[in-house]
Every structure is written in C-alpha cells, then in structure tokens.
C-alpha positions as CSV (number, residue, x, y, z in Angstrom):
1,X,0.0,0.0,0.0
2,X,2.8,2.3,0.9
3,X,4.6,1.7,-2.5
4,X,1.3,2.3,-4.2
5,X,0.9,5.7,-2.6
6,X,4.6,6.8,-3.4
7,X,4.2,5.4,-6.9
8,X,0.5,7.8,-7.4
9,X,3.0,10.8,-5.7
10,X,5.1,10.4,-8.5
11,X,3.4,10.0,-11.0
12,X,0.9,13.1,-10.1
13,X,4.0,15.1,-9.7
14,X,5.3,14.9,-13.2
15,X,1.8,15.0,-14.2
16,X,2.0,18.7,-12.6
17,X,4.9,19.8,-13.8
18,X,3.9,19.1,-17.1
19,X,0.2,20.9,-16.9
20,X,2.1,23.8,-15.5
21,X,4.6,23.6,-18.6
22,X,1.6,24.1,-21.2
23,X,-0.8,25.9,-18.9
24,X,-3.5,23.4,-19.0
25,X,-5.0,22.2,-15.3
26,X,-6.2,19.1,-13.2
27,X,-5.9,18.0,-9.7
28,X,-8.6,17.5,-6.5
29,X,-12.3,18.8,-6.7
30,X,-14.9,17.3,-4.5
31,X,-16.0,15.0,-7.4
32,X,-14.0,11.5,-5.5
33,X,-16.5,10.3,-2.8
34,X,-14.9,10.8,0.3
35,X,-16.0,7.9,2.4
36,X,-17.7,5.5,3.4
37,X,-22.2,6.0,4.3
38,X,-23.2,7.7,7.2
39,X,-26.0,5.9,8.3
40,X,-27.1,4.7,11.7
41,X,-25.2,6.0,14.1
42,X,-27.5,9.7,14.6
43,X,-30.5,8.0,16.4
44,X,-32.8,10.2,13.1
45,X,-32.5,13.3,15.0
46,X,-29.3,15.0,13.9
47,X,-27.0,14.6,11.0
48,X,-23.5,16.0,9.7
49,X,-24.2,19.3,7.9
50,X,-21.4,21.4,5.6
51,X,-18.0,20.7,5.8
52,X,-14.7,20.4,4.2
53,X,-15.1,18.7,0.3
54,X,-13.2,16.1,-0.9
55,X,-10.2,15.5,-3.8
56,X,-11.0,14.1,-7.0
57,X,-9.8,11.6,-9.3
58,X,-11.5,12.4,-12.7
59,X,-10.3,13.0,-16.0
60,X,-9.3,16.6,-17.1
61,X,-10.7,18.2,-19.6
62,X,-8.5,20.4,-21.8
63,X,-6.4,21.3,-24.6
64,X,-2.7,21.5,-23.7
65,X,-1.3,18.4,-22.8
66,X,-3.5,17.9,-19.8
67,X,-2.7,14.5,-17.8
68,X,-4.8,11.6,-18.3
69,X,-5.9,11.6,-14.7
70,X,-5.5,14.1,-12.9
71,X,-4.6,12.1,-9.2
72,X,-4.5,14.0,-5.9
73,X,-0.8,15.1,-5.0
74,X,0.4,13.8,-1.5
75,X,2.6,16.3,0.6
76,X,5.5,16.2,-0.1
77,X,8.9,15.9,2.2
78,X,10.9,19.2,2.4
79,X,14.1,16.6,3.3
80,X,13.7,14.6,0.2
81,X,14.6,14.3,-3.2
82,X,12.3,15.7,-6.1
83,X,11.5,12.7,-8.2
84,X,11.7,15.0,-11.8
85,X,14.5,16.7,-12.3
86,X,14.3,20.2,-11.6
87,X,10.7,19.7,-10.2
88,X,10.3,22.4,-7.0
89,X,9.8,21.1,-3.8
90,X,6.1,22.4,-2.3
91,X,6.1,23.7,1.9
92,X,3.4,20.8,2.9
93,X,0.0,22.0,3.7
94,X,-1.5,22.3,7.4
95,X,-3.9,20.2,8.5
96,X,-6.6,20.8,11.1
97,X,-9.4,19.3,12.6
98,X,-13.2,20.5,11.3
99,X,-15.9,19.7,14.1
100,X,-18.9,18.5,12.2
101,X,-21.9,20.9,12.2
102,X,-25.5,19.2,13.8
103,X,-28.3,19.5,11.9
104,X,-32.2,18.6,14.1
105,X,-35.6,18.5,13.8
106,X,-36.3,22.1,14.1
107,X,-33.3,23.9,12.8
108,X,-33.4,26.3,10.7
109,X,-31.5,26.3,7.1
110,X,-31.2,27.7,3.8
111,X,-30.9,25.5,0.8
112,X,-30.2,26.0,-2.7
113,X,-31.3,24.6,-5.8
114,X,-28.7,24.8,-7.9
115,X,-26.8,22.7,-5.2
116,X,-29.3,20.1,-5.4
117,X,-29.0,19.9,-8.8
118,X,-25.0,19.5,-8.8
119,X,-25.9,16.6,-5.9
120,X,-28.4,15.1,-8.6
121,X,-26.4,14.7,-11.4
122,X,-23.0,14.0,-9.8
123,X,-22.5,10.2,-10.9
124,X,-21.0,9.3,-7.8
125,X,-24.4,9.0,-6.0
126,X,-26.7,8.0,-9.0
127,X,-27.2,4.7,-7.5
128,X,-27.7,5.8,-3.6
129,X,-30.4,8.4,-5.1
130,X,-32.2,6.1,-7.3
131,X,-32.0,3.6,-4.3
132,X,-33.5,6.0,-2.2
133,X,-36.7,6.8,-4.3
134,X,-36.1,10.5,-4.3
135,X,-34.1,11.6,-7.2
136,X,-37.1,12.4,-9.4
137,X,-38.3,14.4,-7.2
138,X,-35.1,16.0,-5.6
139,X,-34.6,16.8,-10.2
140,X,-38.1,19.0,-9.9
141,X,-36.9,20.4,-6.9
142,X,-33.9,21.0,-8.1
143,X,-35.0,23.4,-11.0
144,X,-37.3,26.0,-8.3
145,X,-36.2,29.6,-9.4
146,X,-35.1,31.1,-6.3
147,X,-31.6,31.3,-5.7
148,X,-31.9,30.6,-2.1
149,X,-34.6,29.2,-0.4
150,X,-34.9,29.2,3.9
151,X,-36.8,26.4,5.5
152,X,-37.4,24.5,8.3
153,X,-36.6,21.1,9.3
154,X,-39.2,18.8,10.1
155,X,-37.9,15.4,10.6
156,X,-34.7,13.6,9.0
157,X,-34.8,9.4,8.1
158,X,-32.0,7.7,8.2
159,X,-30.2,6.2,5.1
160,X,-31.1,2.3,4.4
161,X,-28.9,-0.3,4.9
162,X,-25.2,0.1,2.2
163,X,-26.6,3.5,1.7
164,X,-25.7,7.1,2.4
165,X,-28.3,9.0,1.6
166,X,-30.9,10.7,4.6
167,X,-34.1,11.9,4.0
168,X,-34.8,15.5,5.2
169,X,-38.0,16.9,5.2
170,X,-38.4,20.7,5.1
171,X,-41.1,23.1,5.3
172,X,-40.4,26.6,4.1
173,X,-40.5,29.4,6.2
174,X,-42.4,32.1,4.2
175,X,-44.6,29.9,2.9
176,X,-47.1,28.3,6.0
177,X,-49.8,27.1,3.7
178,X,-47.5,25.2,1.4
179,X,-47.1,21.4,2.1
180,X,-43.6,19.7,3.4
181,X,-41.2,17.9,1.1
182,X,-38.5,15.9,1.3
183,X,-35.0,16.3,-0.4
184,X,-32.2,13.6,0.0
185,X,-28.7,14.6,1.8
186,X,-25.8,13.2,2.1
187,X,-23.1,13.9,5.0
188,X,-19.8,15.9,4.2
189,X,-17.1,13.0,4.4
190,X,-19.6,10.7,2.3
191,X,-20.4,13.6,-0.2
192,X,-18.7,13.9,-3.8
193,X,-19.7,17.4,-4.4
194,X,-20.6,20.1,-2.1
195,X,-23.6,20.0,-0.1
196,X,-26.7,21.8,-1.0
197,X,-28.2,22.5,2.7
198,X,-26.4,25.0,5.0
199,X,-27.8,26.6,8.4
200,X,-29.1,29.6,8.8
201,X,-26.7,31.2,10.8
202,X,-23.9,29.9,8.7
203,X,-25.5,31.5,6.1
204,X,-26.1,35.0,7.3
205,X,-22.3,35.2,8.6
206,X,-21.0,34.3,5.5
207,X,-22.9,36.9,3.0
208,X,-21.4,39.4,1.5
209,X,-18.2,38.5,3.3
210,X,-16.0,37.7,0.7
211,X,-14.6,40.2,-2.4
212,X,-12.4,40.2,-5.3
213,X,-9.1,39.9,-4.5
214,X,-9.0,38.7,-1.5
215,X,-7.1,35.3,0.0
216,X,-8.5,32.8,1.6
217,X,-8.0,29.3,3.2
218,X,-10.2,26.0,2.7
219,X,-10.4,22.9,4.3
220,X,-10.3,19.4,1.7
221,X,-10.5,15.8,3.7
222,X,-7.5,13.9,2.8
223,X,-7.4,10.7,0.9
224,X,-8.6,7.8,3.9
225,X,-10.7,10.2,5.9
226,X,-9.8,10.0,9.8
227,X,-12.4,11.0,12.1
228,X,-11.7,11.6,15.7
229,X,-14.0,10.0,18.1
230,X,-16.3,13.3,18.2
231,X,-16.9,13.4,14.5
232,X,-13.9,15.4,13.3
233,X,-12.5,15.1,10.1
234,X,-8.5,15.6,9.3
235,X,-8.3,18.0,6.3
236,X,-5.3,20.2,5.0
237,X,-5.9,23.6,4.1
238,X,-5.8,25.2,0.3
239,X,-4.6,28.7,-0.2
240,X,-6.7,30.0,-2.9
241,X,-7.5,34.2,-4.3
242,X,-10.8,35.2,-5.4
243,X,-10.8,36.4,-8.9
244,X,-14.4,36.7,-9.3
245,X,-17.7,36.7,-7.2
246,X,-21.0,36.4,-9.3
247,X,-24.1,36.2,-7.0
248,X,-26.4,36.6,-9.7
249,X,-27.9,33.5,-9.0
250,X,-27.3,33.1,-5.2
251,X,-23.8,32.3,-3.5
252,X,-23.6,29.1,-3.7
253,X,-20.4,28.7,-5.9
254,X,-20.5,32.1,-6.1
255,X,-16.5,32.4,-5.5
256,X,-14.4,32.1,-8.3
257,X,-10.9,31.5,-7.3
258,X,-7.2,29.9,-8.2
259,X,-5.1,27.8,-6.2
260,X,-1.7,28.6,-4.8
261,X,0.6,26.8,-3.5
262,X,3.9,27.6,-2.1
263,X,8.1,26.9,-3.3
264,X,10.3,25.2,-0.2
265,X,13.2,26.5,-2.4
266,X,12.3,30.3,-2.5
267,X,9.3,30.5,-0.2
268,X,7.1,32.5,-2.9
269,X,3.5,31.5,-3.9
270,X,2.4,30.2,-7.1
271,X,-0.6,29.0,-8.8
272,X,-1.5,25.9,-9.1
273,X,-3.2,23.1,-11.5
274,X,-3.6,20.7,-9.6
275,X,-6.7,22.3,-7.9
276,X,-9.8,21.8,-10.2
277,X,-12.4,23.2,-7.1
278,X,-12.8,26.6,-8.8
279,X,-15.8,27.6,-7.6
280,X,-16.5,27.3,-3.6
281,X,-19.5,29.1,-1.5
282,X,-18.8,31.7,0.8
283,X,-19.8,29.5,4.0
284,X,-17.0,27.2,2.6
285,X,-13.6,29.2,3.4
286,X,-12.2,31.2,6.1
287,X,-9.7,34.1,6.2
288,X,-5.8,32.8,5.5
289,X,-3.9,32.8,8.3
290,X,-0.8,32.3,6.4
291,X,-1.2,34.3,3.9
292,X,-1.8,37.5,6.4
293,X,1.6,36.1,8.1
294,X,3.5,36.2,4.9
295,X,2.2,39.7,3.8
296,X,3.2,41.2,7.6
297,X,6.9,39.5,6.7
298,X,6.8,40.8,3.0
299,X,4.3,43.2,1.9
300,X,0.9,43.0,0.8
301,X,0.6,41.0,-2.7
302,X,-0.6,43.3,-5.4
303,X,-4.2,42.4,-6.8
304,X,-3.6,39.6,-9.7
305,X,-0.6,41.9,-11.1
306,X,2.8,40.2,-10.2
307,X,4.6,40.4,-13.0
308,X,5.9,42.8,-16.5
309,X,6.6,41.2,-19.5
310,X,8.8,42.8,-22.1
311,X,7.5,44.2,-25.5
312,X,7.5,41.4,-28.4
313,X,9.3,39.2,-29.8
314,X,11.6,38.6,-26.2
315,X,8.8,39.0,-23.5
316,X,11.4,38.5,-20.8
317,X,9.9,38.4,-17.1
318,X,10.9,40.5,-15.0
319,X,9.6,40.9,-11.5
320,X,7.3,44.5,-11.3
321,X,4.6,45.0,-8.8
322,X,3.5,48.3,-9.0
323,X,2.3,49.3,-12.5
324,X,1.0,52.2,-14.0
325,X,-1.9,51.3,-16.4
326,X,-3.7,55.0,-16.6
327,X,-3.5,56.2,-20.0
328,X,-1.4,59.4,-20.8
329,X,-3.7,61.0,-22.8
330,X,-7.3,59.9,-24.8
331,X,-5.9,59.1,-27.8
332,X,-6.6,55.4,-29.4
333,X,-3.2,54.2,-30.0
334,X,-2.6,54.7,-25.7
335,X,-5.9,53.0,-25.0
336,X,-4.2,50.3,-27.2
337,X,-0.7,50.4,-25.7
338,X,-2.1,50.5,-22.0
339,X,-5.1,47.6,-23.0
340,X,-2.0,45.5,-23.9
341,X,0.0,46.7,-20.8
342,X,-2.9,45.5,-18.4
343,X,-3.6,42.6,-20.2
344,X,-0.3,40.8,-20.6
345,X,1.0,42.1,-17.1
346,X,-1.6,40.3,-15.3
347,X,-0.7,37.5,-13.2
348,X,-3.3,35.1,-15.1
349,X,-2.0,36.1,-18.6
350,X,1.3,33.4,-18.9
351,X,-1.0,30.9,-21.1
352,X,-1.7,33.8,-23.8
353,X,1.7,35.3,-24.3
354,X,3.1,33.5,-26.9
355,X,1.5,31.0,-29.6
356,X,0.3,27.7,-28.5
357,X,3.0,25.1,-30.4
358,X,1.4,23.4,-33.9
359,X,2.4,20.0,-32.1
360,X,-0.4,20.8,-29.6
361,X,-2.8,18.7,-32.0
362,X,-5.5,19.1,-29.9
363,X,-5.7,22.5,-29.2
364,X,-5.7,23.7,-32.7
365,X,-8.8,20.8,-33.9
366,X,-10.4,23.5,-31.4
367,X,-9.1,26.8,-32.5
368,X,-9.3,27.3,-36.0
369,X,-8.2,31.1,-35.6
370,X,-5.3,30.5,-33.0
371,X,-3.4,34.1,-31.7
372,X,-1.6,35.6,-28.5
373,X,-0.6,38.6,-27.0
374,X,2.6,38.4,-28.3
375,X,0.9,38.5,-32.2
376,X,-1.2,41.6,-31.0
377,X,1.6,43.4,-29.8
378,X,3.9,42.6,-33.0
379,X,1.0,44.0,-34.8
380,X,0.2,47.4,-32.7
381,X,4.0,48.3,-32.7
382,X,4.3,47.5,-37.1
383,X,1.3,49.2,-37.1
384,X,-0.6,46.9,-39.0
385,X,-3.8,47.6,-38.3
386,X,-5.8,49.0,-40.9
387,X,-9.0,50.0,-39.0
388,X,-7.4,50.0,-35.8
389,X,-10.1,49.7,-33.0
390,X,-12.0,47.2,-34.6
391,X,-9.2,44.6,-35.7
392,X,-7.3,45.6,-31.9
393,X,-10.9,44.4,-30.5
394,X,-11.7,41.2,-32.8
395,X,-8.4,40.2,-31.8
396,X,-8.2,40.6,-28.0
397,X,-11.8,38.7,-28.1
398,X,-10.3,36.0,-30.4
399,X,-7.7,35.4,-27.6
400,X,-10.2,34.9,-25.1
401,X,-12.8,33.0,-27.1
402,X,-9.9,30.5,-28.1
403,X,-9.2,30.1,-24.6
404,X,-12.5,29.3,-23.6
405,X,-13.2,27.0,-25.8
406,X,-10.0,25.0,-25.9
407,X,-9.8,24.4,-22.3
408,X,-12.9,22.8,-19.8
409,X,-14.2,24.9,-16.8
410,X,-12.1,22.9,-14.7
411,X,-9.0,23.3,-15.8
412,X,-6.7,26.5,-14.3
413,X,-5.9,27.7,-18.0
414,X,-9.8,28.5,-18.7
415,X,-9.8,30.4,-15.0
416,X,-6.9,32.4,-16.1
417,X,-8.7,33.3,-19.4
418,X,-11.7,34.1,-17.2
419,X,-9.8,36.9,-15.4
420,X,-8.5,38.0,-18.3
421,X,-11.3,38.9,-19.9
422,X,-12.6,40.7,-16.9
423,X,-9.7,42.7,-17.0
424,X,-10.4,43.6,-20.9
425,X,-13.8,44.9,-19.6
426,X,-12.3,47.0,-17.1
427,X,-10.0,48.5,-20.0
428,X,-13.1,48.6,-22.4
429,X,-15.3,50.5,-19.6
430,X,-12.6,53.1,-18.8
431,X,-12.2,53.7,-22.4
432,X,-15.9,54.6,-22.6
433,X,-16.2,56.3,-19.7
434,X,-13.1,58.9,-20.9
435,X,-14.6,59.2,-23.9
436,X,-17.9,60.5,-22.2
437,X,-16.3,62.5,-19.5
C-alpha cells in the first residue's frame, strides 16, 4: 500500500509539472467520494451538515497536454529528493481538525437549488439516489427559481442499509400554507460534491463576506478520511485568491478563485493546477492565516498583477509590482498600448503570451483562428492595423474565445482566461467612460 501511494505521488507530480509547462490544469475537486455512508449512528435526529469537500480523481478536460488523470498530490517531504528533475519542492500543507456541524428536527437552514442539482447529477451518487426513491423528485426540486430558499426542518430518516443517503424533510419558512417535502442529503465526508443544505446562521455570517481579490484558506479531507471519536474530520488547508464573485444566482459557488501553492526552495506563492475546485461558496472558506503572516513578513501582494513582461518578440519576465496602467492622454493608439500593458502584465495572462505550439494537435482541432498577446503586440507596434479599434478588439476577443473553448471549466488555463477577460472589460469601460467624460 505504501509503494502504491509513493508510486501515485510520483506519478501526479510529473503530471503537474507538465500541466504547468503548457498551462492546462487538473488536480482535487470534490468530485472523489470521500468515504464511506453515514448511516445509523444519529438515532434520526441529527446529522453531519457542511464541511470540508473532498479531492477528485476524474479525468481533465483540456487542450494543452492535460494528464490523463489528474490524481490527488500527496505532501511532499521538504528533506527529500524531487522525483523530476528540476521539479520544485512544495512547503506541505496544514492540517486541522473540522468539528462537524448538527443539523435537528427544528433547525433552521437555507438550501439551494442549484446545489441540489450538482448533488443530482454528480454520478457518484446516481445509485444511492435512485436507491433512495427520491431523485425524481429532488430533479423537480432541483429546478425551483429562487436562488436561495430558507426552511425549516421537520424530521430527517435515516439512510437504508449500504446507503448514504438521509431523508430530510423541510417546510419553508415564508410559505405556511405550502405542504412539506423531502429532499435527499448526504453527509460531508460521504459527499462527492458540495452539499446543497447549509444553516441559517452559517449562512447570514458568511454573506457578503467575501470580495475580489482577496485570500483565503479552505479545508479538503485527505485521501482515507480519519475521524476523531467526536466526529472530526482531518483536512489540510488550500490557499486560494478570489478572482471573481457572481451572486447573480445566489452564493452558492458564487467564489471564483485559483489555487496557490507555495516553493520550499524560494518560499514564494504560485498557482497551481492541480486544484480543479474553482468555484466554492462563501460559507465554505475562512480568512488565511498564512497568507496574512506572509504579507506582515513581505508586503501585501498586489491584486492579480505580479509580474511585466517585455515588448514582443523577447517577452522576458521581470519581476514588477507596482504598475501604471492610466493612460497618458485619450488618444486610441494609448488606449491600445495601455489595453496591452494590463492585459499581458496580469498574473493570469502566462498561457496567452506566446502561440500555442502546432504540435499541440488538440488545441488547434479547437481553435481554428489561433493568436496571442505576443501577435497583438507585434501587430500594434508595425502598425498593421488597418482599421485600428475594430481589428485591436476582434483580436483581443479572439484570444479569449480561443481560450475558452480549448480548455474545460475545470482546468486552471480557462480560470486564467476568465480573469482575463474581466480585466479587458475593465479596459473597455474606462475607455468609454473617458470618452464620455
């Protein structure tokens, strides 16, 4: 068993190094199930309620050379050897202890639909739904148009025998004269995705919490969950940065966010593929502790711009924090030069510098149009565009549309593309408002 787990380590690890090479992602979500069911042992009365998710061991979808699996990465020793050449040794995650959260008859909670629906169609619990008899109705549930809806809970069931599926049966709270129903749930360390019923109070503490930009830390159960004899579960922590927060259809998964991880060698942060959990609730996370240690040793890190990149054809990296992207004046050619400034300076924009390589075979079945930043810059300094806001425009788009299509939404390349198209919006809105000022 131990041989087994050292052979996965090293095999994940080159798997990494590779994704990072050609900017395509894969690593943990909470798609693996956890553990085992979590029947009999809560007397009907009270349940396990939101906790930490669980890694994942599914295929990656992408364009650049992603790996065939994309395995959870064990921590690795700071004493020992790297098994790839070259490869950078990783500072091991903490771990900690998350108490589980009771859910009773009685309690109030908030539970969302969209939740339900990742629960219902996440094929790690097709059989325990259809076993249970409610995943036809838990599918009409699923598709209620409120974004969050607050109930009441009348009476939880315990799973059957070999399953791990409860039986909770809500009333809503704004809504006397509406009959009870009955949605299936499933605890955190037997749950492949995360869970669609949170408490009220959790709820209310968590909103509007979280913005872009900031860091945070979230627990994952390692692979072999231990539980302590009060119902903890061991989980290491995740450093991750929100890029994104769209509550336009409630905050569940409203975060999105990158991965970081940090060098042994050099002690600096850097993103990571291995991570495919790119979208986490705010009642999922907490504040980093280590991240506000490191800025008080360091300095704050600047707000997804880490790094200048030279003009075209070198692009040589140098390190540049603070960077002045205000235009000079209102003329177009500045918006251009400062729209390219913003765009390939940002932290996220590595992937889209320079052409993907012809031998990516995959990539360009995809793209049929392929370009980078580095062909848009060649062509702003020769000049070579002929009506120059519409061309600059069709081909920034081109960039990002590539991008998106090429890569799934769980890979880290089509995250990075995501923030960089919310950084061209920012460019495109300051252009307009200067032009109405």
């Amino acid at each position: 068993m131990f041989n087994k787990r050292k052979r996965s380590e090293k095999r994940a690890r080159k798997e990494a190094k590779a994704v990072t090479k050609h900017a395509a992602g894969g690593g943990p979500s909470r798609s693996e199930k956890a553990g085992g069911g979590g029947g009999g042992s809560d007397g009907g009365t009270t349940i396990n309620t939101p906790g930490p998710k669980s890694p994942s061991k599914k295929p990656v979808a992408g364009s650049q050379r992603s790996p065939k699996t994309a395995r959870r990465r064990l921590q690795p020793a700071l004493s020992a050897e790297p098994d790839v050449p070259g490869e950078e040794l990783l500072i091991p995650k903490r771990t900690c202890w998350i108490e589980p959260v009771k859910l009773a008859v009685g309690d109030s909670i908030v539970w969302s639909p969209s939740g339900l629906a990742t629960l219902c169609t996440n094929k790690s619990h097709t059989t325990d739904l259809q076993s249970s008899r409610l995943l036809e109705y838990a599918l009409r549930l699923s598709r209620r148009t409120e974004p969050e809806i607050f109930a009441r809970v009348l009476r939880i069931e315990k799973p059957a025998a070999h399953s791990c599926v409860y039986k909770v049966v809500l009333h809503d709270t704004d809504d006397v004269g509406k009959k009870p129903y009955a949605m299936p749930y499933i605890i955190f360390s037997a749950c492949a995705c995360a869970q669609h019923i949170v408490p009220e109070a959790c709820f209310d503490k968590s909103r509007g919490k979280w913005h872009e930009g900031d860091q945070f830390a979230m627990p994952f159960t390692l692979s072999g969950i231990a539980l302590r004899a009060d119902g903890a579960v061991c989980c290491e922590l995740w450093e991750g940065r929100i890029y994104d927060v769209d509550s336009s259809h409630g905050i569940f998964e409203s975060l999105k966010c990158m991965w970081y991880e940090q060098s042994a060698t050099t002690g600096l942060w850097f993103k990571t593929p291995i991570q495919l959990d790119t979208s986490v609730s705010p009642h999922e996370v907490r504040p980093s502790k280590l991240h506000e240690r490191w800025c008080q040793k360091h300095g704050a890190l600047p707000a997804g711009r880490r790094v200048l990149y030279g003009p075209a054809p070198n692009l040589a990296a140098t390190v540049m924090d603070n960077i002045d992207i205000t235009p000079k004046d209102d003329s177009l050619d500045e918006y251009m030069r400062t729209s390219l400034l913003r765009l390939s300076t940002l932290e996220s924009s590595e992937p889209f510098l320079c052409p993907v390589l012809l031998s990516e075979a995959a990539y360009h079945a995809v793209v049929s149009d392929p370009i980078c930043l580095r062909d848009i810059e060649a062509k702003f300094e020769a000049s070579n565009y002929s009506d120059a806001l519409a061309d600059f425009t069709r081909d920034v788009n081109t960039l990002i549309e590539n991008a998106l299509d090429a890569n799934g939404p769980d890979t880290l390349v089509y995250h990075q593309a995501c923030e960089l198209k919310k950084e061209w919006t920012r460019a495109q809105k300051a252009r307009a408002d200067s032009m109405h000022a």
